[in-house]
N, C-alpha and C positions, 0 to 999 in steps of 0.2 A: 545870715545877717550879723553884723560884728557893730555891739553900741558902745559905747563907754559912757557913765553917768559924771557928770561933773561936780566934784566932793560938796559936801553939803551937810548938814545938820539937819538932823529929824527927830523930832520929839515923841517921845513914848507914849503914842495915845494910841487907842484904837485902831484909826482909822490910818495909820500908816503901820503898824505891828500890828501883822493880822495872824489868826491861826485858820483852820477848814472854817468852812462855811457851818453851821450848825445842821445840815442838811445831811453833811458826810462827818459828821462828829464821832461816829461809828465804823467810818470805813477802817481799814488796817493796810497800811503802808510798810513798803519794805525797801532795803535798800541797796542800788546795783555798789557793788561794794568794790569791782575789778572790775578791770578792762586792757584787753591787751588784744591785738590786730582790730579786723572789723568787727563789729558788733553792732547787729540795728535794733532800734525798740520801734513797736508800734504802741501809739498810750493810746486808740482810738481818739483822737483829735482831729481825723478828716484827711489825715498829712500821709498817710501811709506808716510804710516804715522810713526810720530818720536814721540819722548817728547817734549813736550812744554813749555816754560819755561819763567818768566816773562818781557817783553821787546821783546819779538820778534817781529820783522813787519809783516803785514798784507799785503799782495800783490793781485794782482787779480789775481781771479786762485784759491789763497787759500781757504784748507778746514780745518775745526776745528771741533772735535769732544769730548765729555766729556764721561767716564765712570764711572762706580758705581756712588759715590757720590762725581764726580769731577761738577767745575763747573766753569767758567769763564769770564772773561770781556774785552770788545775789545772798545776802544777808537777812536773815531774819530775826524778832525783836530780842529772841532769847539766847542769840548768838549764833542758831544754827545756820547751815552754808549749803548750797547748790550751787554747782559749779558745774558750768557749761562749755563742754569740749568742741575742737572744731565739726562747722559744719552741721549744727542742730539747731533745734528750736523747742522754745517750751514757753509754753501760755501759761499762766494764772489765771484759772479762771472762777476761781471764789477766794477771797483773802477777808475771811471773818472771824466774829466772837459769837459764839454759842449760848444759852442760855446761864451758865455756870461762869461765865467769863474766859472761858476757855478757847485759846487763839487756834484757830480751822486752818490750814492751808490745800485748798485743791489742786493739783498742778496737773498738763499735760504734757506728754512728752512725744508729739507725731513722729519725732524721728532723732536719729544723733545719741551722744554721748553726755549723760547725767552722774556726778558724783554727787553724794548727799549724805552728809554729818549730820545726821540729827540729834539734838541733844536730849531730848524724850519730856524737854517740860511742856510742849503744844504737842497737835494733832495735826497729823500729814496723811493726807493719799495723794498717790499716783499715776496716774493712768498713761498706761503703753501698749500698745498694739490693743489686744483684746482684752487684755490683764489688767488688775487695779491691783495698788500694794495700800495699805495702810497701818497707822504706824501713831502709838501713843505711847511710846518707850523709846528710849536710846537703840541707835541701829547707826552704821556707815555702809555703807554700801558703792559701790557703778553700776548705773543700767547701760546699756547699749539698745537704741530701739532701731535692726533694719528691715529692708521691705521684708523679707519673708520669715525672720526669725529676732528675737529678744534674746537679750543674756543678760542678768543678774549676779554678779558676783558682792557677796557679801562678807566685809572686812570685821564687821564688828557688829553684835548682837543677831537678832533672830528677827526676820522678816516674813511676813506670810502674804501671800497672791493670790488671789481670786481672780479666775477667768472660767471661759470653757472646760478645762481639766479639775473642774474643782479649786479646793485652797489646795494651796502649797506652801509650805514651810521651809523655808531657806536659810539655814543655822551660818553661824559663825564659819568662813575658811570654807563657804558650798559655794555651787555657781548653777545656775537654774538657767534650762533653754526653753525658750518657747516658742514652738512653733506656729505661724500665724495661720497656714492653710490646714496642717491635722494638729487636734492638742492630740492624739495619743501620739508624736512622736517627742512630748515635751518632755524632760528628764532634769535628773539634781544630781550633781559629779559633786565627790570631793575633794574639790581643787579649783582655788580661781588664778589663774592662769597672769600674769603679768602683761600688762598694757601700758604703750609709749607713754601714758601722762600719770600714771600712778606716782610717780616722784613729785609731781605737779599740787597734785590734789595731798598727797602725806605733808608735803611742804607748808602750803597751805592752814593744814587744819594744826599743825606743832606751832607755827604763829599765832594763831588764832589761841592754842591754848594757853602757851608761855608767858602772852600778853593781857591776858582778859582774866588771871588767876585774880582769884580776892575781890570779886567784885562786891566792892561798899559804897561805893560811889553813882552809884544809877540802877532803879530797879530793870535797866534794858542792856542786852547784851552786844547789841550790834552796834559798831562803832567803836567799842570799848578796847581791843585789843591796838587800834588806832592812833587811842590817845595815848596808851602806855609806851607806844612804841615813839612816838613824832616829837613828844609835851611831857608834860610832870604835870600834879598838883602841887598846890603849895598852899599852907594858911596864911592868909595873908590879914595882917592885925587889920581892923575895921571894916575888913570885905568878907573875912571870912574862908572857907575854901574855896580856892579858885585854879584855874587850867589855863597854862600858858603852851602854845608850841616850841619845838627848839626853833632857834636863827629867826627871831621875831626885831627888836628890835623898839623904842619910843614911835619912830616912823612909821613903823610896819599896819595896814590897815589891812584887816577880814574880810571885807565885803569890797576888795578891788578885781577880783579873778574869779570869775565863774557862769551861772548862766541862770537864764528864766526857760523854765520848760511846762506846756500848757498841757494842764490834765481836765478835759470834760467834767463838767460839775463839780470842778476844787478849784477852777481857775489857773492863775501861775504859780509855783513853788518855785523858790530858790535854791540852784545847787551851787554847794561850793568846791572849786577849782583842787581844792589841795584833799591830796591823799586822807587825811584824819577829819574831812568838812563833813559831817552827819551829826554826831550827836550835839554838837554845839550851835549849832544852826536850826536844830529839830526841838531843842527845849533851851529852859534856862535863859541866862542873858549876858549879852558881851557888855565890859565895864572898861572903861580905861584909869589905868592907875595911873595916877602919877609920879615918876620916873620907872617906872615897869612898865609900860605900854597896857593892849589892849588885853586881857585877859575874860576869861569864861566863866561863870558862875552857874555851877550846875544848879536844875531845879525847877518847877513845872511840868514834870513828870505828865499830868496829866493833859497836860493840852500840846499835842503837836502842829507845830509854827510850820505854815507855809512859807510864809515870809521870819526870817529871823529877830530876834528882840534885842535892843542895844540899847544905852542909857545916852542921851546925846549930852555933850561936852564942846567947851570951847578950847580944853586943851588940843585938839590935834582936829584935825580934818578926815573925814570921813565919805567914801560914796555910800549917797543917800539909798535905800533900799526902797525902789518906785515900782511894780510890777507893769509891765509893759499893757498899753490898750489898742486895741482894735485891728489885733493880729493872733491867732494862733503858731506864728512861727517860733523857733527858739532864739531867743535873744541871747547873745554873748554879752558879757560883762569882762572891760580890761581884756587879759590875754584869753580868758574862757576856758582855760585849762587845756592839760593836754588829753589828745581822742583817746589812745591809749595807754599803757606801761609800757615804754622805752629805757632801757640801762643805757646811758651815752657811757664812752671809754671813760670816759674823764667826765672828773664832777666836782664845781667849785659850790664848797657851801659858804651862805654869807649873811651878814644880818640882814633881815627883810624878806628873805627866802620863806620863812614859814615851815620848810618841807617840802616846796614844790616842786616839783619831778624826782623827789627822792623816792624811787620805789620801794613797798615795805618789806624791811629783810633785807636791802641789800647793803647795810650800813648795818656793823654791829657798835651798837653804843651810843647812841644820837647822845646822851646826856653829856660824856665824855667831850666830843666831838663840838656839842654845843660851844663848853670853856674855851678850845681851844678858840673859836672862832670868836668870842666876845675877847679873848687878849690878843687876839694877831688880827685880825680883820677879817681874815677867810683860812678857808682850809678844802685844797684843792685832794679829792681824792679818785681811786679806778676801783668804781662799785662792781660787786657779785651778780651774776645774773640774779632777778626775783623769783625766786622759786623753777625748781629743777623743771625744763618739759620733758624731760627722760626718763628714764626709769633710774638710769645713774645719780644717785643726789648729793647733795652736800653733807658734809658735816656742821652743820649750824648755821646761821646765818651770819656775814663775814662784810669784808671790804679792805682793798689794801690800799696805803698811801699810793697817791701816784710820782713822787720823789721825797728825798728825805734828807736830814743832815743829823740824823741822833738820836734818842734818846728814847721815852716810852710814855705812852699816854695815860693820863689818869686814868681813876674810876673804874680800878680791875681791868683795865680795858688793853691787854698788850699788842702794839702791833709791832712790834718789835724795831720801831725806829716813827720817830713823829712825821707827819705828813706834809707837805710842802704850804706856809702861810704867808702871806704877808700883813703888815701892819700898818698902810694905807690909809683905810676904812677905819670910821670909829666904832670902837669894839661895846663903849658904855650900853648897858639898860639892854643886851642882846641877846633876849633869851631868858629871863631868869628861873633857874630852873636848880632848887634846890633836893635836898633829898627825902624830902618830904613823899616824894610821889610815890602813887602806890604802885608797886612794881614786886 
């Protein structure tokens, strides 16, 4: 179903800015943070399994499933990452706080390809074939769970297993078999062996870490590598700190692209469409400046917004944030975003883009990139695949002009000849994005 809301003004009251119900004021949400081929979710809504699409939250309960050569990644508060290869499926089936306030995650894994960076400030187990792993410390790892056998290869820290064979302890650089019809034939080799998506998943977690360094600005990790990458902060005199994306624009409005998706007993929550839509949409509150457009004010850490928070204004026009009634289906908002991460050959950025379809990593230098597009009008470029599915990888995360007449880009940023612009489009108030940001 495809709606588009027609722009409006809304005022900051309760009753249209809402967060969880007080009922699930406790629940713990997460957030599918990739997406690339197919990928369904089931949120237990009656609906089955659906499309999945980037930004949706993760509830307990939920199941997530990849096919063909779909594959995914789901974020959790403190940064950490599971990433799901093609062809598997893994349920959430406890996502809680402990008595201590300490965040719980149960997962399971019936079958397929699991990579998982944990960063050791929560509490994770497992469970695969007959095996449970658990995990209160820093660990990276791959499982692989098939019909008749498990593999565990572990890339970083120390993992222990509990099944039928007892614990097992699976060190750094081992890789653990386990067999699901006899454990005595399970064993621990030293050597984990290279698999097509290993470039995929290292990719991955070097983004995650390059962009998310320094984190002063939110006591939550997910999302954060996002904003460093898309946006800047900036203090901005009488507002404060605030977060802008690049290619935004006086015009450019937040809440024109993306969707309502229906969780049993939380109602609707709004996702949004562009690559960095989570933590700005999940706390805090969007503000629109005057000649800067609409920017982000981090802050209310403790209450997570189903529906997003905005200050309403009569400078610029706005779609109103109405959560849909008397359907559990997903409602699209505007273009709804795209189902997956696609690299098109060719890639014009422009003011009002926001980021959208820019996949992350595949531009190096959005800040750079930004200038050129607030003085020329656009800036047409041929991005990098995002992130390697090979084992073969990159050297860093890149993007090359896709024509050029000269010269070198600002902001350390060489590409050895500037990328093809024109100066059409008005370039004023597009982006501003000084160097303030934390990076």
């Amino acid at each position: 179903m495809f709606t588009r809301f027609l722009p409006g003004f809304v005022l900051l009251t309760a009753c249209s800015l809402i967060s969880l119900p007080a009922a699930a004021s406790q629940a713990r949400i997460v957030r599918l943070s990739d997406v690339h081929g197919t990928v369904q979710i089931n949120k237990n809504s009656g609906l089955g399994f659906e499309r999945a699409f980037l930004n949706l939250p993760i509830t307990q309960g939920t199941e997530l499933k990849t096919l063909g050569d779909g594959r995914a990644e789901v974020e959790f508060e403190d940064g950490s990452t599971l990433r799901l290869g093609p062809d598997s499926m893994v349920r959430f089936s406890a996502l809680s706080l402990n008595d201590s306030g300490t965040r719980i995650s149960s997962i399971d894994l019936p079958q397929g390809m699991a990579y998982v960076n944990w960063l050791g400030k929560d509490e994770i187990s497992l469970k695969f074939s007959r095996e449970t792993l658990a995990l209160d410390h820093a660990a990276h790892f791959r499982l692989v769970n098939a019909a008749d056998v498990a593999t565990l290869g572990v890339f970083k820290g120390e993992v222990e297993v509990d099944g039928p064979a007892g614990k097992v302890d699976v060190a750094k650089n081992k890789t653990a078999t386990f067999n699901s019809a006899d454990a005595d034939k399970s064993k621990v080799t030293n050597k984990v062996e290279v698999a097509q998506l290993d470039g995929w998943d290292k990719d991955a977690s070097e983004y995650h870490q390059q962009y998310a360094r320094n984190n002063d600005s939110s006591p939550y990790g997910y999302g954060l590598s996002d904003l460093n990458y898309y946006g800047a902060f900036n203090n901005v005199p009488g507002y404060g700190m605030m977060w802008q994306p690049f290619f935004t624009g006086v015009g450019w409005d937040p809440f024109m692209d993306g969707a309502w998706g229906f969780y049993p007993g939380m109602g609707y929550m709004y996702a949004s469409a562009y690559p960095w839509g989570w933590l700005p949409y999940r706390y805090g509150n969007w503000m629109f400046v005057p000649s800067m457009g609409w920017m982000w004010q981090p802050g209310g850490w403790n209450s997570y917004l189903a529906v997003p928070h905005y200050t309403a204004t009569t400078l610029a026009p706005v779609h109103a944030l109405v959560p849909p009634t008397g359907t559990t289906a997903t409602v699209a908002v505007g273009r709804g975003g795209p189902q997956s991460t696609v690299v098109s050959e060719r890639m014009a950025l422009r003011p009002g883009s926001a980021g959208l379809f820019v996949p992350r990593g595949s531009l190096d230098n959005l800040r750079s990139l930004n200038r050129e597009v607030e003085k020329k009008g656009f800036v047409e470029m041929r991005p990098t695949p995002q992130f390697a599915a090979q084992t073969q990888r990159r050297s860093g995360f890149g993007g090359e002009p896709a024509g050029f007449h000269g010269g070198e880009m600002g902001g350390g940023h060489s590409m050895g000849s500037a990328p093809v612009a024109a100066s059409s489009a008005p370039s004023s108030s597009a982006g501003h994005a000084s160097s303030a940001g934390h990076r």
